[in-house]
DOTIRO-382023 format. One line per field, with one value per atom (N, C-alpha, C): x, y, z; atom name; residue number from 0; residue in one letter. Coordinates in steps of 0.001 Angstrom, whole numbers, plus 524288, in hexadecimal, padded with zeros to 5 digits. Atoms other than C-alpha are relative to their C-alpha. Layout:
east <- c(X_...) $
north <- c(Y_...) $
up <- c(Z_...) $
atom <- c(CA_...) $
seq <- c(NUM_...) $
type <- c(A_...) $
This chain:
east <- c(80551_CE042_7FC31_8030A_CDB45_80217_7FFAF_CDAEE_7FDAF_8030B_CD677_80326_7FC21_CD6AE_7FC25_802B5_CD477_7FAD1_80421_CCCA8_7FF87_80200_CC5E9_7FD32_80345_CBFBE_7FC7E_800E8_CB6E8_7FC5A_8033F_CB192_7FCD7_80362_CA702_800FD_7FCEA_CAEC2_805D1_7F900_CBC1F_80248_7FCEC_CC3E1_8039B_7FAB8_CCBBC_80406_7FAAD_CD32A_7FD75_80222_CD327_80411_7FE02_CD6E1_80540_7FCDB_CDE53_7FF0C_7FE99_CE3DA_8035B_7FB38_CEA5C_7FF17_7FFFC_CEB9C_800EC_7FE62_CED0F_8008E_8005F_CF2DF_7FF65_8020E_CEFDC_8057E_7FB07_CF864_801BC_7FF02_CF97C_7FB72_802D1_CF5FB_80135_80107_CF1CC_7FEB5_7FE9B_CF494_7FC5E_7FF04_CEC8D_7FDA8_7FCB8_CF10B_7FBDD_803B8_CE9FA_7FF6D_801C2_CE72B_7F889_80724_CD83F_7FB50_804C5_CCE50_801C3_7FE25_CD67B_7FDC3_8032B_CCE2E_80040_7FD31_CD3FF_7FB50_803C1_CC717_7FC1F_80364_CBFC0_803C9_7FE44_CC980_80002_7FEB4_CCA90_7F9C8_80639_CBA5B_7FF46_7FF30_CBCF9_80129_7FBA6_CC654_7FC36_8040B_CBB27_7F9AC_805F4_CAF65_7FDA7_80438_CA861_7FEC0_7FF19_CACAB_80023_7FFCC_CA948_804F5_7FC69_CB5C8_7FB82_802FB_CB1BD_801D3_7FD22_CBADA_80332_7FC29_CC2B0_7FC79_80069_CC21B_8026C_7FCA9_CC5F4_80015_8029F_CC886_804AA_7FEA9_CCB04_80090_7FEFC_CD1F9_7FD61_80134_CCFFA_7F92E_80571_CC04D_7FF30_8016E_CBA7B_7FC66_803B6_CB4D8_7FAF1_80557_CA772_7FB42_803EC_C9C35_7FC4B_803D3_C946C_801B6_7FD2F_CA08E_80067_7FF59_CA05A_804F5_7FC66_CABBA_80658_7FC57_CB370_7FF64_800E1_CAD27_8016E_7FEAF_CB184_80521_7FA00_CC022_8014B_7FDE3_CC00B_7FE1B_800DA_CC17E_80036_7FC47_CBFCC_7FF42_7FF3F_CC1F2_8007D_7FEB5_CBE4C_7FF3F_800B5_CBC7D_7FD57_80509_CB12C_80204_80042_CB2BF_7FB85_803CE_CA6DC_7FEC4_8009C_CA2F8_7FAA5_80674_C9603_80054_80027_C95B9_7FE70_8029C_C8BEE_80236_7FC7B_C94AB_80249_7F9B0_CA089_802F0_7FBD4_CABAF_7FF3C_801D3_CA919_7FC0F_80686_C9B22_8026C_7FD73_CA225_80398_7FCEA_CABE0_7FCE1_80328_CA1A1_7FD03_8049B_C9809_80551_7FCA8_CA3CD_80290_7FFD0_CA80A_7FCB3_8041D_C9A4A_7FEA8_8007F_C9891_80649_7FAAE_CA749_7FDEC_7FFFF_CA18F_802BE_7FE06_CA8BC_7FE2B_8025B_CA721_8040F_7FB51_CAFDC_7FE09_800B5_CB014_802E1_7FDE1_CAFBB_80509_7FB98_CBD18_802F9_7FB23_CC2A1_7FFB3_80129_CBB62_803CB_7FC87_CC1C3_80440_7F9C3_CCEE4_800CB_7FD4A_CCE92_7FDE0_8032D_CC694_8077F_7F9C4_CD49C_804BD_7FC29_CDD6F_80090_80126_CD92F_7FF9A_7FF52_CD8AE_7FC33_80680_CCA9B_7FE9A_800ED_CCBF8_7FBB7_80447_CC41A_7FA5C_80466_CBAE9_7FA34_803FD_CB29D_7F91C_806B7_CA4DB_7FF15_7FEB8_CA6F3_7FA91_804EB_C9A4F_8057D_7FC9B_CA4A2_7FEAF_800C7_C9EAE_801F2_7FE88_CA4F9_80668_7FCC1_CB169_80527_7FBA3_CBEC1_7FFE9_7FE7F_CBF20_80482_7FB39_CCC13_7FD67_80124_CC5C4_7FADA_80410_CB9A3_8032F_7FCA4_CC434_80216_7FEBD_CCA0F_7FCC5_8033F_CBDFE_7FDEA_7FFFE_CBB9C_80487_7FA8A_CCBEB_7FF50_7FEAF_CC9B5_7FD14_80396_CC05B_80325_7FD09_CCD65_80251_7FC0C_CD375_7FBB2_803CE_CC75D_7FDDF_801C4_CC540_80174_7FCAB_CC78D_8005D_7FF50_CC60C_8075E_7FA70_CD289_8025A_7FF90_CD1CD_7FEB5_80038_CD45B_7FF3A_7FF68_CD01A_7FF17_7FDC5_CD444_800D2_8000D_CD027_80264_7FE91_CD865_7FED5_8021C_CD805_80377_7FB96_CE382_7FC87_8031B_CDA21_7FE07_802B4_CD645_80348_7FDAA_CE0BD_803AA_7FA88_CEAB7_80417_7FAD1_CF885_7FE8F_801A1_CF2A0_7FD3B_804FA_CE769_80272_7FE25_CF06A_80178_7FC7D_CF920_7FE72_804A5_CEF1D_7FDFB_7FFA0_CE9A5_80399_7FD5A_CF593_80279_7FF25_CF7D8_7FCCF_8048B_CE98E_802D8_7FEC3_CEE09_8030A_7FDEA_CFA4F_8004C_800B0_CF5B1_7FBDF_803EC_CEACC_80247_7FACC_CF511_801AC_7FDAA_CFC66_7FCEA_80325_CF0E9_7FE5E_802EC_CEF0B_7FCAA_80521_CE5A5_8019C_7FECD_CE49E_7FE6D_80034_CE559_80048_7FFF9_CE10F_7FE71_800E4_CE195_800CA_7FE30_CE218_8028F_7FD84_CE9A5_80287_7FBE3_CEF3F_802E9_7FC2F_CF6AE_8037A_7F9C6_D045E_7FE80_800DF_D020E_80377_7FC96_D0E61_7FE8E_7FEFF_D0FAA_8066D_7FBAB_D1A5F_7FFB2_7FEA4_D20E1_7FD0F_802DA_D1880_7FA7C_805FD_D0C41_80216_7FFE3_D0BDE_7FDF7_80287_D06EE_8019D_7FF72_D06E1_7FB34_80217_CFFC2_7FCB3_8020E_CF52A_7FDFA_8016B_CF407_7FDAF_8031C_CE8CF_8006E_7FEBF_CE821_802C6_7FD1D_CEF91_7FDAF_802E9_CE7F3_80493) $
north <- c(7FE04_0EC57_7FD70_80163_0E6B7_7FA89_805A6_0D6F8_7FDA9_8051D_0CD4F_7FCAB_8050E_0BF91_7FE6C_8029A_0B79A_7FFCD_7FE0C_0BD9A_7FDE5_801F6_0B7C3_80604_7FB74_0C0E5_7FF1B_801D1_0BBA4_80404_7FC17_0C210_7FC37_8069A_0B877_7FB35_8053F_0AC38_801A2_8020E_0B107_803C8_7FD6A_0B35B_80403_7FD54_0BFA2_7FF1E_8031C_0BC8A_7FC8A_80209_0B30F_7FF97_7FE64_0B202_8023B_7FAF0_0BFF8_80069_7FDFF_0C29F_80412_7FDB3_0CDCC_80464_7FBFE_0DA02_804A3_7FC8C_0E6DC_803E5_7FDB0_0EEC7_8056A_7FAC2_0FCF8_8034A_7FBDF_1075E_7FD51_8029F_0FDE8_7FFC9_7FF48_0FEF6_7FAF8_80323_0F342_8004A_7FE96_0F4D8_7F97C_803BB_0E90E_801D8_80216_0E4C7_7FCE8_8046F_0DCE3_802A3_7FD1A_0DDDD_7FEAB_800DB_0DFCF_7FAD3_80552_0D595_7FDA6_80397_0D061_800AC_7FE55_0D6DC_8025C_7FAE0_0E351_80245_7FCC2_0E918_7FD3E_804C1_0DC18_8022D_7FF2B_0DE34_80353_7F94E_0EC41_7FE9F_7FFAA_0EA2C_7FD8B_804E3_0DEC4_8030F_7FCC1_0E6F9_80415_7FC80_0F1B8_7FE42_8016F_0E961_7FF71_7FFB2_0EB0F_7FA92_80665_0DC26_7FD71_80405_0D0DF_7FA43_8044C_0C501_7FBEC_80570_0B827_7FD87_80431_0B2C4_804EC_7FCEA_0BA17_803E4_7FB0C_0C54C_80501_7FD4E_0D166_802D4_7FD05_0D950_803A5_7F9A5_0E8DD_800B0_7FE21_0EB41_7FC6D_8048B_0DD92_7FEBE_80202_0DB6D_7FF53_8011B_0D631_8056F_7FB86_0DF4E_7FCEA_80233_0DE7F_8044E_7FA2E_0E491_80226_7FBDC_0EF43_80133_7FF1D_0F10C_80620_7FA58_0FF1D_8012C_7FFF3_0FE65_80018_801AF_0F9AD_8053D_7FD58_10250_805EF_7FB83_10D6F_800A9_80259_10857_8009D_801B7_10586_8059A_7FC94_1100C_7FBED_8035C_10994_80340_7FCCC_10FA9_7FBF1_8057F_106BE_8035A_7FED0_1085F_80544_7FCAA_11067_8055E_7FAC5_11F07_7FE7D_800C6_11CC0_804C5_7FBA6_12A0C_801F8_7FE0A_13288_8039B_7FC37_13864_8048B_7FCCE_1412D_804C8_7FD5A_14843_800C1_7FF30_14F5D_7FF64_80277_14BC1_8000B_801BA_14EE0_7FD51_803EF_14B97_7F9B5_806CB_13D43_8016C_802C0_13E7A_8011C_7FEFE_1433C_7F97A_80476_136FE_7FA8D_803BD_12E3F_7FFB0_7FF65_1326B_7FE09_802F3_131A7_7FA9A_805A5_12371_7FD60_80286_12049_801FC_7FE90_125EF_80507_7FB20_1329F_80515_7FB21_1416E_801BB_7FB85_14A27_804F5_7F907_158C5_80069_7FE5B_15FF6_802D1_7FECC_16491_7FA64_80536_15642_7FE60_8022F_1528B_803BD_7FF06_15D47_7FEFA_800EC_15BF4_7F998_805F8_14CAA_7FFCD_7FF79_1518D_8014B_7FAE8_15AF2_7FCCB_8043A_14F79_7FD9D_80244_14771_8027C_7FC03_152E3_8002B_8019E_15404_8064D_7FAD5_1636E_803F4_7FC58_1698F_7FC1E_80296_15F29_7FE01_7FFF1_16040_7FF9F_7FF2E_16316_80036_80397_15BDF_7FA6A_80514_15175_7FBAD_804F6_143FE_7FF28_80288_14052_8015B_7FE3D_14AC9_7FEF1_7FED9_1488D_7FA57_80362_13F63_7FA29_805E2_130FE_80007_7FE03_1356F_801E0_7FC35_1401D_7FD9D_802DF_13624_7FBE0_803F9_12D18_80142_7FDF0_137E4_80036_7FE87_13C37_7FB22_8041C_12D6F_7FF4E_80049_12DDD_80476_7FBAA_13AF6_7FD73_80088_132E3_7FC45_80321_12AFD_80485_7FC32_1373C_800F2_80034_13896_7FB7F_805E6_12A24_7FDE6_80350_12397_7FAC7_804B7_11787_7FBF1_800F1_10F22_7FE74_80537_104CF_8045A_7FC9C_10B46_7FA09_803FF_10172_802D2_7FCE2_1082F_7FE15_803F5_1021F_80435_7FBDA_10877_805E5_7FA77_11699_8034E_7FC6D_11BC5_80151_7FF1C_11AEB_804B7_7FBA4_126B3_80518_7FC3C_12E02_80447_7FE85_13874_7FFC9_80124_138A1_8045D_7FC99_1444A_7FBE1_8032C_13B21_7FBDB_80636_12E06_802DA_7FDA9_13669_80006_8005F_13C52_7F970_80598_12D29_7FDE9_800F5_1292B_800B8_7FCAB_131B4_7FD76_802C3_12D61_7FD36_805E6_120D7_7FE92_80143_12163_80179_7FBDC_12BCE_7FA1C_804FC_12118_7FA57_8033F_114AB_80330_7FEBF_11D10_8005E_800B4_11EFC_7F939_805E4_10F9C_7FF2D_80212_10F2C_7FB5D_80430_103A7_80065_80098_10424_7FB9D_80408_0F9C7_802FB_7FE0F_0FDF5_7FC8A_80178_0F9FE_80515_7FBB9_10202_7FE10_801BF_0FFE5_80383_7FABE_10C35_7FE52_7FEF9_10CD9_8054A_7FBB6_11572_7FEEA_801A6_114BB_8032A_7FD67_119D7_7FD79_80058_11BF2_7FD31_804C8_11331_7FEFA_80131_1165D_7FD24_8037A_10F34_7FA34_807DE_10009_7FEBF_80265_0F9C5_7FB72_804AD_0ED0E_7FF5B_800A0_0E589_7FA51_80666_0DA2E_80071_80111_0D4ED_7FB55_8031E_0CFA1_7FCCC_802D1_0C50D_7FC54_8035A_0BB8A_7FB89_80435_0B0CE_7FB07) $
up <- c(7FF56_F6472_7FC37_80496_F57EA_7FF52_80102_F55FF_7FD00_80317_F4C3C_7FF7B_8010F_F4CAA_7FB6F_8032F_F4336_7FA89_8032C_F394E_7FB32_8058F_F2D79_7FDB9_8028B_F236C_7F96A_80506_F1773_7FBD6_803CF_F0C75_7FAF1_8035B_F0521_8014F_7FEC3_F03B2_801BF_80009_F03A4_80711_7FB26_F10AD_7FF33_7FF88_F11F7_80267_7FCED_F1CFA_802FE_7FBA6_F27E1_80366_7FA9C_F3739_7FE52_7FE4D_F35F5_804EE_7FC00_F4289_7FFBA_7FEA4_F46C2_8043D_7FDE5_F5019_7FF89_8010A_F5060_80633_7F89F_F5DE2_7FEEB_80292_F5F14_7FED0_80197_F5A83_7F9DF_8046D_F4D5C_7FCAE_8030D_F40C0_7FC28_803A3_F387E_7FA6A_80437_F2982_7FDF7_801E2_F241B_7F9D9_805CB_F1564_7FDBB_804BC_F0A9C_7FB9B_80613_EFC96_7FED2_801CF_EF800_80221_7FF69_EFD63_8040C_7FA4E_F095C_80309_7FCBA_F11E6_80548_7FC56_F17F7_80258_7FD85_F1878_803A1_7FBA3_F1DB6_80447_7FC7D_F26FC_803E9_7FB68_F2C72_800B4_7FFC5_F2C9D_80472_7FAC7_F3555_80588_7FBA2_F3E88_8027A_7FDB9_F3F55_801F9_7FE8B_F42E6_7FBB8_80505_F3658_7FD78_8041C_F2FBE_80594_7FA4A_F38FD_7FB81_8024D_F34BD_800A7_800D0_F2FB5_806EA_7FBD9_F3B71_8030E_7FE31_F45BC_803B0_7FAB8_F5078_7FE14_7FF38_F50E5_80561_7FA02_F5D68_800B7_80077_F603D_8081F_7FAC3_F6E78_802E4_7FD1D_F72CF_7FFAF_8024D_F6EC9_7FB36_80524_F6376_7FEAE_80348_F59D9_80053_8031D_F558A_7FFE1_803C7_F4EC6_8049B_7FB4A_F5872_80371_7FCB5_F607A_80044_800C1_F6414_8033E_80013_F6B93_7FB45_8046A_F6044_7FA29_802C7_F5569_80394_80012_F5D85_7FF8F_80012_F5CFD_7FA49_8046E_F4E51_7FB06_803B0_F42D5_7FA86_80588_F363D_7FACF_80544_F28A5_7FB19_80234_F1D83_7FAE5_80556_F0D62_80077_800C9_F0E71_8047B_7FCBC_F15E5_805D1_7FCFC_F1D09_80368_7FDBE_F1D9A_7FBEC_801FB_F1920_7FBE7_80418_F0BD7_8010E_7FF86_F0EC5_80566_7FE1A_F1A43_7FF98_800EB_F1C37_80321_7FF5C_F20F9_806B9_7F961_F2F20_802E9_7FF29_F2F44_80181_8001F_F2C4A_804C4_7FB80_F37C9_8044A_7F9EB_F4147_800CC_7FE49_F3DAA_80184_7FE00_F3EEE_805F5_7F8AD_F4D01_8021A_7FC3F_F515F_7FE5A_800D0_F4B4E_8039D_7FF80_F516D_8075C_7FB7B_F5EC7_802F1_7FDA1_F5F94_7FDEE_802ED_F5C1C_7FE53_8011E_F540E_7FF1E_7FF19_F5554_7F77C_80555_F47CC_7FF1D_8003C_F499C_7FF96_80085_F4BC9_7FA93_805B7_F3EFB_7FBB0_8015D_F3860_7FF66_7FED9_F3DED_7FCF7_8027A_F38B7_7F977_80562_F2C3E_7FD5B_8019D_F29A1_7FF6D_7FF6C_F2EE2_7F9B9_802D2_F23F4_7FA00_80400_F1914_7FE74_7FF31_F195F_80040_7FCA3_F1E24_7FDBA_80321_F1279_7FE60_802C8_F124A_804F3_7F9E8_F1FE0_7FDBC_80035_F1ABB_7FA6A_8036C_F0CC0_80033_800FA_F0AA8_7FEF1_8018E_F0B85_7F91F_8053C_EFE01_7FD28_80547_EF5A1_800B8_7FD21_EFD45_7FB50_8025C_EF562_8029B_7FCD6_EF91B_80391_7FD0F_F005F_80440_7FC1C_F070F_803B7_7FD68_F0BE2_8036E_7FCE2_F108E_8048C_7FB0C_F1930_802AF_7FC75_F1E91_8057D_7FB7F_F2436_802D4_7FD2A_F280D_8049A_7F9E7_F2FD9_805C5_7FC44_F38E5_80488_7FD04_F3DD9_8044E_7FE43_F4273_805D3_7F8C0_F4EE7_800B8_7FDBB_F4F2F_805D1_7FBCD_F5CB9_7FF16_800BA_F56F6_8020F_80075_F5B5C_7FB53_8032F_F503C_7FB18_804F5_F431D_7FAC0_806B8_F35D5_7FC54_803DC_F2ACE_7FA61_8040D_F1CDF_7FB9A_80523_F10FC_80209_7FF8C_F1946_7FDC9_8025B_F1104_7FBBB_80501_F049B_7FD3F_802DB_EFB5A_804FC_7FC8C_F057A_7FCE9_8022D_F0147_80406_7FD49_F07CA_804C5_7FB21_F11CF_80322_7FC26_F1777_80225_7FE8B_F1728_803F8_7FD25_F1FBB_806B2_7FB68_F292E_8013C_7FE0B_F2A01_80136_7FD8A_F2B84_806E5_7FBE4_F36C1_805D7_7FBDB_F3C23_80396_7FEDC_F3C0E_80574_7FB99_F4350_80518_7FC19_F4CC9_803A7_7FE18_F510F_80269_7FE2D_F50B7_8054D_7FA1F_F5BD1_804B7_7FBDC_F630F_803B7_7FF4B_F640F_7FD66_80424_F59BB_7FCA7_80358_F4F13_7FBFE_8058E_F4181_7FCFC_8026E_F37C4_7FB61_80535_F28F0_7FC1F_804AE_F1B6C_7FD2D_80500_F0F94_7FD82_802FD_F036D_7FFAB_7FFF7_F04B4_80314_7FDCD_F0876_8043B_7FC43_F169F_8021E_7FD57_F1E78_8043F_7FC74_F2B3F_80527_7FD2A_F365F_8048F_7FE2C_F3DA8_805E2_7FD63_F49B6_7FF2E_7FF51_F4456_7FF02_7FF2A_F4879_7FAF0_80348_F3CE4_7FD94_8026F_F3645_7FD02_80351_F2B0C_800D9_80214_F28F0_7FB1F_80463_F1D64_7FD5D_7FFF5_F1983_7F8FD_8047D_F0CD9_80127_7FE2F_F12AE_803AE_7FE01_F176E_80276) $
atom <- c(N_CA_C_N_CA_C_N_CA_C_N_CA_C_N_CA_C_N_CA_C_N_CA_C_N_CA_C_N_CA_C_N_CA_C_N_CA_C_N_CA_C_N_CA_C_N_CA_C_N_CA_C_N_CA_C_N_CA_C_N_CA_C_N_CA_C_N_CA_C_N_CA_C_N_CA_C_N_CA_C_N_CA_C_N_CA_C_N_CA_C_N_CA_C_N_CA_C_N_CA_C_N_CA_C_N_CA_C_N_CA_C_N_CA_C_N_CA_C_N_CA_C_N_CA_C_N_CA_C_N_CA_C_N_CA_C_N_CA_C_N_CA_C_N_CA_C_N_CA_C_N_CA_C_N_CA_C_N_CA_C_N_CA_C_N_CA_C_N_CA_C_N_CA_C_N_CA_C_N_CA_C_N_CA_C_N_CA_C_N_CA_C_N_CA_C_N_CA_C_N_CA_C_N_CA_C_N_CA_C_N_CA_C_N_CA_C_N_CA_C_N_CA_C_N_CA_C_N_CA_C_N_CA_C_N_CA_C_N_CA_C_N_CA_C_N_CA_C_N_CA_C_N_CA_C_N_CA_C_N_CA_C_N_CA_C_N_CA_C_N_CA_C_N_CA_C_N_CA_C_N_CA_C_N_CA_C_N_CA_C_N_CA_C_N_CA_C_N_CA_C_N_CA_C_N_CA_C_N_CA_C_N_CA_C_N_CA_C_N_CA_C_N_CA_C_N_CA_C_N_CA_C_N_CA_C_N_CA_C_N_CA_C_N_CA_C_N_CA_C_N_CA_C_N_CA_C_N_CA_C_N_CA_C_N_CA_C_N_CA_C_N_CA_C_N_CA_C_N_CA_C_N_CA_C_N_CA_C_N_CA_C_N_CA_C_N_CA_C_N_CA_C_N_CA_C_N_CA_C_N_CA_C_N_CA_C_N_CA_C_N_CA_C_N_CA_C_N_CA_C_N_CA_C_N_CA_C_N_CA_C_N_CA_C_N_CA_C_N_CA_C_N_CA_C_N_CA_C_N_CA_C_N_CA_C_N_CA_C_N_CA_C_N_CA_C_N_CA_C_N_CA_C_N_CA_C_N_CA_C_N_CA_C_N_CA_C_N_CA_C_N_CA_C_N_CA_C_N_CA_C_N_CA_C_N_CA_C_N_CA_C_N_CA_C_N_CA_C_N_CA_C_N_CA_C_N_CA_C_N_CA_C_N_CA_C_N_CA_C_N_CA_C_N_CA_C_N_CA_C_N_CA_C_N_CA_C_N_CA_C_N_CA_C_N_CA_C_N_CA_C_N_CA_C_N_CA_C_N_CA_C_N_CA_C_N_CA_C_N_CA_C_N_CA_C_N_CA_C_N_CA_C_N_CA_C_N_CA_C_N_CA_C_N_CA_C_N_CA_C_N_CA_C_N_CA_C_N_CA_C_N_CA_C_N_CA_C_N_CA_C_N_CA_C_N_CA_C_N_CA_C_N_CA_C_N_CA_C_N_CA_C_N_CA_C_N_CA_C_N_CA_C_N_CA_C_N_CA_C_N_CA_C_N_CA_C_N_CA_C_N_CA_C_N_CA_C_N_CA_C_N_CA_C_N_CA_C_N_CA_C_N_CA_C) $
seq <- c(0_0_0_1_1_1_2_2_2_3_3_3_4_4_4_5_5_5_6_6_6_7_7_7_8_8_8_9_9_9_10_10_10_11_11_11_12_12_12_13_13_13_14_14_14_15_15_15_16_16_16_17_17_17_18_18_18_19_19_19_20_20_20_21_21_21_22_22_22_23_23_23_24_24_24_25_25_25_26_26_26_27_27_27_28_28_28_29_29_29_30_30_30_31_31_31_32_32_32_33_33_33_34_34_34_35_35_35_36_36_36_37_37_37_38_38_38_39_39_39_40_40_40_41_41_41_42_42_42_43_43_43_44_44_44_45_45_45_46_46_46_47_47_47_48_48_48_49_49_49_50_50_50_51_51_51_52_52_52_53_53_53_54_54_54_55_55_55_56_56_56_57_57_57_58_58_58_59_59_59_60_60_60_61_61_61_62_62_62_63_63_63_64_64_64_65_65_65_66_66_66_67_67_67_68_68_68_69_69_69_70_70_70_71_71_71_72_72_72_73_73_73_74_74_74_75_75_75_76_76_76_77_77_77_78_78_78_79_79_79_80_80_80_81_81_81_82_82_82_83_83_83_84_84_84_85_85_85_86_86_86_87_87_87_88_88_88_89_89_89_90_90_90_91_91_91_92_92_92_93_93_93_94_94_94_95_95_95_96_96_96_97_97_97_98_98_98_99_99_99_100_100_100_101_101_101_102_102_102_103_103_103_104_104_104_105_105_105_106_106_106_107_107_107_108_108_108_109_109_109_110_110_110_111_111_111_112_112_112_113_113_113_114_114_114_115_115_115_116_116_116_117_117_117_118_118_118_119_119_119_120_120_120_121_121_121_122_122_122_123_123_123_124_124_124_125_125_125_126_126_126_127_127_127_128_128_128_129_129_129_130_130_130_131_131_131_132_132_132_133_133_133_134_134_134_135_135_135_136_136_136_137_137_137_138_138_138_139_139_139_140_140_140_141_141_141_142_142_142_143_143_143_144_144_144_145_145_145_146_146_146_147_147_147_148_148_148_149_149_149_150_150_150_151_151_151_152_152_152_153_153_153_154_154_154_155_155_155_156_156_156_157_157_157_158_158_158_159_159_159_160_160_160_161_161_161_162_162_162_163_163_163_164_164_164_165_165_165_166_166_166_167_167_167_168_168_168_169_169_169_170_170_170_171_171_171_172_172_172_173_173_173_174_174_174_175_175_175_176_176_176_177_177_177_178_178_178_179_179_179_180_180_180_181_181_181_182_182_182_183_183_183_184_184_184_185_185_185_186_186_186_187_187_187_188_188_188_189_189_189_190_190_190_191_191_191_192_192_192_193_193_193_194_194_194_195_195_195_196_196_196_197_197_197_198_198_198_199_199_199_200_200_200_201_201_201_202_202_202_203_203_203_204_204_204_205_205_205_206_206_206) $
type <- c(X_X_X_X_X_X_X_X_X_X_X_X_X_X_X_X_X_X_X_X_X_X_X_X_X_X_X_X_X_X_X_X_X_X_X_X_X_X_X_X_X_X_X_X_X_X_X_X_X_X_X_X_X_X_X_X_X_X_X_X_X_X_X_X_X_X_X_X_X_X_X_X_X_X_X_X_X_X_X_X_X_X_X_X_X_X_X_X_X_X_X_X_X_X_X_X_X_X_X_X_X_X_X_X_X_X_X_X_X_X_X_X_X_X_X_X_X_X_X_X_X_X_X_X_X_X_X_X_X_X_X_X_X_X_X_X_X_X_X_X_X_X_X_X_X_X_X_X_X_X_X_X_X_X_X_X_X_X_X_X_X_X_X_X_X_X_X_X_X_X_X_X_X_X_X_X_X_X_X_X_X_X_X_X_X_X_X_X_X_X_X_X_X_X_X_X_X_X_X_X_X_X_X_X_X_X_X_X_X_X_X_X_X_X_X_X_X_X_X_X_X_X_X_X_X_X_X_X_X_X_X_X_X_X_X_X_X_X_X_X_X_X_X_X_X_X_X_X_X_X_X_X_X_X_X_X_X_X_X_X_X_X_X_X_X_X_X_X_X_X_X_X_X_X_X_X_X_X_X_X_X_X_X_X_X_X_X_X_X_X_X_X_X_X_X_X_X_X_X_X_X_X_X_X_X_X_X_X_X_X_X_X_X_X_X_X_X_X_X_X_X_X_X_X_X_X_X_X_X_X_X_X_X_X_X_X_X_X_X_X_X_X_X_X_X_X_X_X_X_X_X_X_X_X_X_X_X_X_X_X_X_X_X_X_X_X_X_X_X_X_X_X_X_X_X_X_X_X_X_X_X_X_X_X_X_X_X_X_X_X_X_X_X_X_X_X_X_X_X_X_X_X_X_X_X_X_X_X_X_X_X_X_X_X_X_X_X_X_X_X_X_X_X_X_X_X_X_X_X_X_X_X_X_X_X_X_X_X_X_X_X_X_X_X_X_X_X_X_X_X_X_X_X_X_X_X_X_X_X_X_X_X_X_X_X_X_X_X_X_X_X_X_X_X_X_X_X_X_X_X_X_X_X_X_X_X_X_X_X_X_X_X_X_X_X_X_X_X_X_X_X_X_X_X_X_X_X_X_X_X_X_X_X_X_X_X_X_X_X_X_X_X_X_X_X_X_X_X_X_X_X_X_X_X_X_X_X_X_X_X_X_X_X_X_X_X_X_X_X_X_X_X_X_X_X_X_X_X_X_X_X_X_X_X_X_X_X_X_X_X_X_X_X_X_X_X_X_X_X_X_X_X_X_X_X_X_X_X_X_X_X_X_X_X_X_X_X_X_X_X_X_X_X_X_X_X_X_X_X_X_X_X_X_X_X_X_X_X_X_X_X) $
């Protein structure tokens, strides 16, 4: 479902990578690898539309991506450094405006129910700002749990987690994989999962 050929990627003068090829079919989850500066995050940016490559294609269910695709942006969930959520609201407020920006609606019971999933349960009507770097991390994770997105990119989403949340994400994850969904992540965390999830590794730094 997910293809790149040939991808270059530069940052000033210096090249991160160049013509990366590879695929990804659905129901599989892509684990890619690197140490600091290789350019995991150029990468997943790439994968979601956001980063245009020096060189190369990419293409989502046989078309090329590209920027103002609304087809495509309704396909792709991405989750990067940043939360990318609204201080000044609480926790649902943020999953309502994210539905309606993603094109769907959620009922204040679903928000709940994925607020609770996520361990979020006492923290519904909470201003995000006063809220744990953990607990701001879930609030953007509960928004996977009513995503239809197929295409999951997933930058460091284990981060500022405890062993409850990895779990639940974990769970997401492979619940989604079975559906035919596609997962592309980074992590330096040790996350294992069971032997039903497809997965394999690219590893970038290797020119």
């Amino acid at each position: 479902m997910l293809e790149a050929r040939q991808l270059t990627a530069v940052r000033g003068d210096r090249r991160l990578f160049s013509q990366l090829s590879f695929s990804v079919a659905a129901g599989e989850l892509l684990y890619v690898r690197g140490v600091n500066g290789s350019g995991k995050t150029t990468l997943l940016r790439m994968l979601a539309g956001l980063t245009q490559p020096a060189e190369g294609e990419i293409e989502w269910d046989g078309r090329p991506i590209g920027v103002g695709d609304d087809r495509f942006c309704q396909d792709v969930f991405y989750l990067g450094h940043r939360a990318a959520i609204k201080d000044d609201l609480d926790a649902i407020e943020n999953l309502k405006i994210a539905s309606t920006l993603a094109g769907q609606t959620i009922e204040l019971t679903e928000a709940r129910k994925a607020l609770t999933v996520m361990g979020l349960g006492d923290h519904y009507d909470l201003p995000v700002r006063v809220l744990s770097q953990g607990q701001r991390r879930r609030v953007a994770l509960a928004r996977l749990l009513n995503a239809e997105a197929r295409l999951w990119i997933l930058d460091e989403p284990f981060t500022a987690l405890d062993t409850l949340a990895i779990d639940h994400l974990r769970m997401s994850i492979r619940e989604h994989l079975g559906r035919g969904g596609v997962v592309v992540l980074t992590t330096h965390q040790q996350v294992e999962f069971d032997a039903s999830v497809v997965s394999r590794e690219l590893q970038l730094g290797r020119l």
